[in-house]
N, C-alpha and C positions, 0 to 999 in steps of 0.2 A: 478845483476851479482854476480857472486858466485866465490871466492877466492879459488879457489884448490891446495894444497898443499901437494907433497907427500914426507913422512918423513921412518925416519926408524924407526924400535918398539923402540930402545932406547931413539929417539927424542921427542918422543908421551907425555909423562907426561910434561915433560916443556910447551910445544905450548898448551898442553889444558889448563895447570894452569895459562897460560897469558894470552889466553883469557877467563878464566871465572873470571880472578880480573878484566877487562875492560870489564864484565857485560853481556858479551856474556855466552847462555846457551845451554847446549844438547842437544839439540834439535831430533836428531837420531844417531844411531849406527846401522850399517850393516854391514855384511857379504858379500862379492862376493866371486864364486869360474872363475877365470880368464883360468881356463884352465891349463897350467903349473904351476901356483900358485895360492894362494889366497890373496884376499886382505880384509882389513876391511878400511870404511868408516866412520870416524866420523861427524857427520854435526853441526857446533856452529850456533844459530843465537842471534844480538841484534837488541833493537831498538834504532827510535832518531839517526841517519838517520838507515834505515833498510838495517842489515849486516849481510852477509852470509859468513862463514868461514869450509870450507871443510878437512879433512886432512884426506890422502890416505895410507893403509899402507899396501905395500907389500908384503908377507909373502910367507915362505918355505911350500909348500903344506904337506911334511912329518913331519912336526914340527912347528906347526902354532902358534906363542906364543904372546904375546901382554903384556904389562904392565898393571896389573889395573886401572883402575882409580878409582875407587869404594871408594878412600878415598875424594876423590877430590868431585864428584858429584856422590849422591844417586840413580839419572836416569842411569847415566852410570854405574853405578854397575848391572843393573838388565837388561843394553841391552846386557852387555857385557855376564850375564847367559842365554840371549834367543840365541847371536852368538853361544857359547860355545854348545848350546843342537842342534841346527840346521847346524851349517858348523865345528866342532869339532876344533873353534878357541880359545884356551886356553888364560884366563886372568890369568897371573902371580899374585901369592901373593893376591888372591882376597877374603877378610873377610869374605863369603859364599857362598864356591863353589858346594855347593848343587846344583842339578839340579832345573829347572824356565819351563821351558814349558814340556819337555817330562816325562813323569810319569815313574813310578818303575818298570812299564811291559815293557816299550819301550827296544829294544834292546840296550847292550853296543855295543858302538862303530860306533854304524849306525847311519850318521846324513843327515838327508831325503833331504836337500837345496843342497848340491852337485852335480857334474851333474852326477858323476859315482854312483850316491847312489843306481841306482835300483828301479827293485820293491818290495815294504816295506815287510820287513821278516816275520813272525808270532810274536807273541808277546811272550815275554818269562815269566817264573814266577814271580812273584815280588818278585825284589830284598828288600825286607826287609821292615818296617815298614816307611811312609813316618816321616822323623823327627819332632812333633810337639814339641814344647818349653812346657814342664812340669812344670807345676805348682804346687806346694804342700804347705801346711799348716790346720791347724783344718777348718772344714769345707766345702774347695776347692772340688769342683766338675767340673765334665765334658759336655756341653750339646753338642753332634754333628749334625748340623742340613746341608742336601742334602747330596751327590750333586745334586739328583732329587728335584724339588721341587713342591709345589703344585698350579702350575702359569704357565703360558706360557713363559716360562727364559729360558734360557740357562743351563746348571750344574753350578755349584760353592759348594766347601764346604765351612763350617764357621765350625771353634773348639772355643767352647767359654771353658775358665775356669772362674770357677763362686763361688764366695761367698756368702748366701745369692742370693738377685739378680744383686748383685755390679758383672760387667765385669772385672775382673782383666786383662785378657788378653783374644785377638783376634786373631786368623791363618785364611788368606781367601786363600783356596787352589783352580787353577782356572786352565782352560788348558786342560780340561778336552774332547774336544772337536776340537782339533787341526786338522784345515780343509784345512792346505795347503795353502790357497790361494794366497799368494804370489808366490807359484811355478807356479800356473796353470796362470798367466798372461806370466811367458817366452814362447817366438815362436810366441805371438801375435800381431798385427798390433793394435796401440794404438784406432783404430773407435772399431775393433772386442773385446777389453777391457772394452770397457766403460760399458754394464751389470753386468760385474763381479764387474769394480771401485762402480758402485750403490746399489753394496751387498753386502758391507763390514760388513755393520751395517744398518740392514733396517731402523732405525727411521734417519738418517745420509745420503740420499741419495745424497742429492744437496751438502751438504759438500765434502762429499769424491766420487763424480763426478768430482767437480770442482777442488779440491785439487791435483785429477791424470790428467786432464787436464791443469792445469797452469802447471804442469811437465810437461807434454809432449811439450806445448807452448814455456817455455823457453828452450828446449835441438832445438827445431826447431827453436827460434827467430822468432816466429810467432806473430803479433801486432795484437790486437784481434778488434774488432771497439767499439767506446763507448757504442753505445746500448744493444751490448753485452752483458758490462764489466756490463752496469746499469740492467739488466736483468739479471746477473749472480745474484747481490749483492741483487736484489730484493726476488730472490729464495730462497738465504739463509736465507734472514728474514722471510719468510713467514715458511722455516723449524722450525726458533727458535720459531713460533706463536705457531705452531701447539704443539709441544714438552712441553714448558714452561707451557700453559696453564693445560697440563694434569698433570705435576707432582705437580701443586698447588691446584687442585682437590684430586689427590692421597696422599697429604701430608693433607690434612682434613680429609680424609680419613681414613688416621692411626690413628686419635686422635678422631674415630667415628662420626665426621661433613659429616655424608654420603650424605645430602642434597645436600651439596654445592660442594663435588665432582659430585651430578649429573648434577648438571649445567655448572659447569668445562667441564664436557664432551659433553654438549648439544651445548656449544661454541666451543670445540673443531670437533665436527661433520659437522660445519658450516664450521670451517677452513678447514678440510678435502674435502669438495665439492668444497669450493672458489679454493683449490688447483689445483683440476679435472677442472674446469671451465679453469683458466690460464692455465693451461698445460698438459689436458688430462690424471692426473693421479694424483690419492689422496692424494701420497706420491712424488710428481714431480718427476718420476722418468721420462726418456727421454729427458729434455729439453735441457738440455747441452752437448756440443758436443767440439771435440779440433776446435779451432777456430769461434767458436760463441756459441749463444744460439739463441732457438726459442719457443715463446709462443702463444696458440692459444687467448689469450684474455688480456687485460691490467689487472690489479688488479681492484676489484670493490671496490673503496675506501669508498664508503656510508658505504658497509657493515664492513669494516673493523671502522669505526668509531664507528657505533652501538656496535660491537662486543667488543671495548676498552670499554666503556661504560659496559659493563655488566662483562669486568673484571674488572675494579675500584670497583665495586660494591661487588663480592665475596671477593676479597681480604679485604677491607674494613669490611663485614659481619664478616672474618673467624677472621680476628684484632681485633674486636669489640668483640668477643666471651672468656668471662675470661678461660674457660677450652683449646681453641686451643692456645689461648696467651702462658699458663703457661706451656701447654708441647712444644712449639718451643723453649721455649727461657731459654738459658743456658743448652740445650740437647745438645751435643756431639760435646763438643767445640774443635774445631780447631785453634792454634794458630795462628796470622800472621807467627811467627817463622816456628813454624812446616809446614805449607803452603809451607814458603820459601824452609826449608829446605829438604821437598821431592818434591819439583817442581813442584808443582799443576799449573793446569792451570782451566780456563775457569771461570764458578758461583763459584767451590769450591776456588778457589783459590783469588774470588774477595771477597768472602761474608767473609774471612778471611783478607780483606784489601790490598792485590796485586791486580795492576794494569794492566798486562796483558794483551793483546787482540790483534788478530794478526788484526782487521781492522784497528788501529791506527799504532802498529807494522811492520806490514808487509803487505803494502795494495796493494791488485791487482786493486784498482782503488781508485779513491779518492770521498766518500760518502759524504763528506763534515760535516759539524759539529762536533760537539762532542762526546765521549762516554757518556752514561748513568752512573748518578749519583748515588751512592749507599748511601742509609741514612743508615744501617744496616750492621757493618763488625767488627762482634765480632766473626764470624767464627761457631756458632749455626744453628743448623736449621732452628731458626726463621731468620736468616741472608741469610742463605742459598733458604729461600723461598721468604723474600723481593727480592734478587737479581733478581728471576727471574721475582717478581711479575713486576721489575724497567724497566727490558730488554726487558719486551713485549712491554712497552709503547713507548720505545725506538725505537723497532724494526718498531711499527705502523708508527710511526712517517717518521723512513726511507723511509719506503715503500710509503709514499706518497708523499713525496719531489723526488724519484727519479722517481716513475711514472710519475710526471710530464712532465721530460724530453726524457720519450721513444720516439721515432716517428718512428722505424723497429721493428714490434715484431719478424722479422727472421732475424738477422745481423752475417753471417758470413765471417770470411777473406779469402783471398786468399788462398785456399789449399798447404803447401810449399811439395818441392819434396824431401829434406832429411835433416837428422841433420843438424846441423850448431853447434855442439857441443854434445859430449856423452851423456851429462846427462843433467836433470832440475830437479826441486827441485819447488813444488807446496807448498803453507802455505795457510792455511784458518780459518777463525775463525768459528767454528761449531756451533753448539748450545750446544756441551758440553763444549766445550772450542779447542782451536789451533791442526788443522788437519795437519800432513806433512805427502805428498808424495815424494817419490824421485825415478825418473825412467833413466835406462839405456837404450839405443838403439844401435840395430849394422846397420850400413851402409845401409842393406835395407830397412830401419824403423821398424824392430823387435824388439820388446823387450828382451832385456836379462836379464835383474833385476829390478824389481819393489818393492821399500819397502816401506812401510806403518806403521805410527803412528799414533794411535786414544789417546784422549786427558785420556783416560779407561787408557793406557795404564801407564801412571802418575798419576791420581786417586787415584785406588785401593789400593796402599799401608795409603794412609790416610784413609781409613774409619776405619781398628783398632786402627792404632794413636785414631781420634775422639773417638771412645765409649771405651775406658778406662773410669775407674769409674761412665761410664752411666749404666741405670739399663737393664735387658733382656729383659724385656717389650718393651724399646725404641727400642729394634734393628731393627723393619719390616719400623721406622717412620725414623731413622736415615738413614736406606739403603736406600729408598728412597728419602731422601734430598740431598746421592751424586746422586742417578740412573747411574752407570756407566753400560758400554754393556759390557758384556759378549763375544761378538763376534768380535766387535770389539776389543778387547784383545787379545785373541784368534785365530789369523790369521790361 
């Protein structure tokens, strides 16, 4: 159950500062335009018991001003610059109020999430050079690499300033690609949303399926039935098999271990089929629905045991290898501190020593045992690639302790006929790390606001923290060790 509480912009900085000394975090910031006014949405959550803390804040539509919090928490600084470029909700006194999502051709004054916004103007000139942080002294150069790149990705730029091949400083400028998506979910019945919830972030389907399903579950008070919940939790591990496996291939890979990425991927091809087997689609896309799930086959668990087996084996190989050892370990270290202090979640934010994890946090059902032990959390790459190598074996293990317990592979509940509350608030642990969705509905079960946070969206400001004083060579092996989406950024 979620705590809402609506204040006024003057009350806002105390109520967050009290609860983020009682441990509670940012979880999101939104925008609503309510019609005669706007409001902004803050969402805290903790764990140990798992607590959700809401605060609503009403705002003059001609003068929409808000207090920063930006000193208080670094995630809120940077939702409060995506509010500001999308519903033109001003953060008072905020230490970088440069524009976050809309670029330098975007029109002033025009902010597209509105309902009066229109359809989107022409693009104007660019207003001026986007600000990068200048670097000078003997030597200092410039390398600017995208924002095309030569990969199937998304855009992204990177500005490197460089000495030598020491990184002095990092700009990753992203955004570039801004596709609406949360607008295009208002006016929709949450069954005719779920394609779109599956295409946030294609490698993230079952994630952010389920994440805007347990939203729409709690704003209805829908009980989901165990088999379900064990067939939701099953999917998502079998997302984090499929993912895990390839970025410990790709991450040998940068360090020219091309072998053993092809076997990374010869397991991962296997996960990809077992996928299609359980639920008609490579990337499970379909099987979740609001109020259950359904799968056409149990998990074949023989082969997922072979398959553990043949990841012990490369990970062991790539460890055992003195050239992949020495470039993992003590590349592009991430502090526990600095973890902490810009909010990481998921691998990055374990293999720095935070414990994190919305399955223990925030559980839509109870998986029972424990989380996955990390030997490796000095915050490196090589940290970075034990976590996952730790989380597969984890994940295996899930999956066949809770297939045990399937006996519906189609278990849905009772279809309900209307809210039973405005909003829900969906949390799920991805494979990249902690999904929240947060959806609004009106009366006939329409959506009116759906916001979405992908775990990218916390990330990316660490990967320039990390490669200070790494060398240019590291960068393709460090971006890799976070793998954040672009898309999932990028709403």
């Amino acid at each position: 159950m979620t705590d809402a509480r609506t204040l006024t912009p003057t009350e806002l900085p105390a109520q967050a500062e009290s609860l983020l000394a009682k441990g509670f975090r940012v979880a999101l910031v939104a925008g609503h335009d309510d019609g005669d006014k706007l409001r902004a949405v803050y969402l805290f959550t903790a764990a140990n018991p798992d607590r959700r803390v809401e605060l609503h804040i009403p705002l003059d539509k001609n003068n929409p001003r808000v207090p920063t919090l930006a000193g208080l928490s670094f995630p809120a600084g940077r939702f409060e610059r995506e509010m500001r470029d999308l519903f033109g909700i001003v953060p008072e006194n905020h230490p970088l109020p440069r524009r976050l999502v809309r670029h330098f051709h975007w029109p002033q004054g025009w902010y597209p999430m509105l309902s009066d916004a229109g359809t989107p103007p022409a693009f104007e000139d660019v207003a001026g050079p986007y600000p990068f942080r200048t670097v000078e002294g003997d030597g200092v150069y410039e390398i600017p690499v995208g924002p095309v790149h030569a990969g199937m990705i998304e855009p992204g730029h990177f500005r490197f300033s460089v000495v030598g091949e020491t990184i002095l400083n990092l700009k990753a400028r992203l955004w570039f690609v801004h596709k609406g998506i949360e607008k295009l979910f208002q006016g929709r019945r949450a069954a005719a949303a779920l394609d779109l919830a599956g295409r946030v972030s294609g490698d993230t389907t079952a994630g952010h399926t389920l994440a805007f399903c347990l939203a729409v579950e709690d704003a209805y008070g829908i009980a989901v039935p165990d088999d379900a919940l064990r067939i939701r939790a099953i999917l998502l591990e079998l997302e984090r098999l499929y993912n895990h496996i390839t970025d410990l291939g790709a991450l040998c890979n940068d360090v020219g271990h091309g072998i053993l990425n092809t076997q990374a991927q010869r397991v991962r091809e296997h996960l990809l089929r077992h996928n299609d087997h359980v639920t008609g689609h490579r990337l499970l896309r379909g099987a979740i629905h609001p109020g259950g799930a359904h799968i056409l086959n149990p998990p074949d668990l023989d082969l997922l045991a072979d398959l553990d087996a043949d990841i012990i084996e490369i990970v062991e190989l790539a460890l055992s290898h003195s050239v992949v050892r020495d470039r993992f370990t003590g590349t592009a270290v991430l502090t526990r501190q600095q973890a902490a202090d810009l909010g990481t979640l998921g691998y990055v934010a374990r293999a720095s020593g935070l414990t994190g994890d919305a399955r223990i946090d925030h559980p839509f059902f109870d998986m029972g045992g424990t989380p996955a032990e990390h030997t490796h959390t000095d915050g490196d790459v090589l940290s970075r690639f034990m976590v996952r190598a730790e989380e597969i074996r984890h994940a295996i293990a899930l999956v066949t302790r809770l297939a045990a317990d399937v006996r519906d592979l189609d278990a849905t509940a009772a279809p309900g006929l209307s809210p039973v509350a405005r909003s829900g608030v969906g949390i799920v642990e991805g494979w990249r790390g902690t999904i929240v969705h947060r959806v609004e509905l009106a009366p006939d079960g329409t959506l009116t606001r759906v916001k979405i946070v992908d775990p990218s969206f916390f990330n990316w400001p660490a990967l320039p923290v990390a490669l200070a004083d790494t060398i240019v060579p590291d960068f393709p092996l460090t971006n890799k060790s976070f793998n954040l989406s672009y898309a999932g950024n990028d709403l």
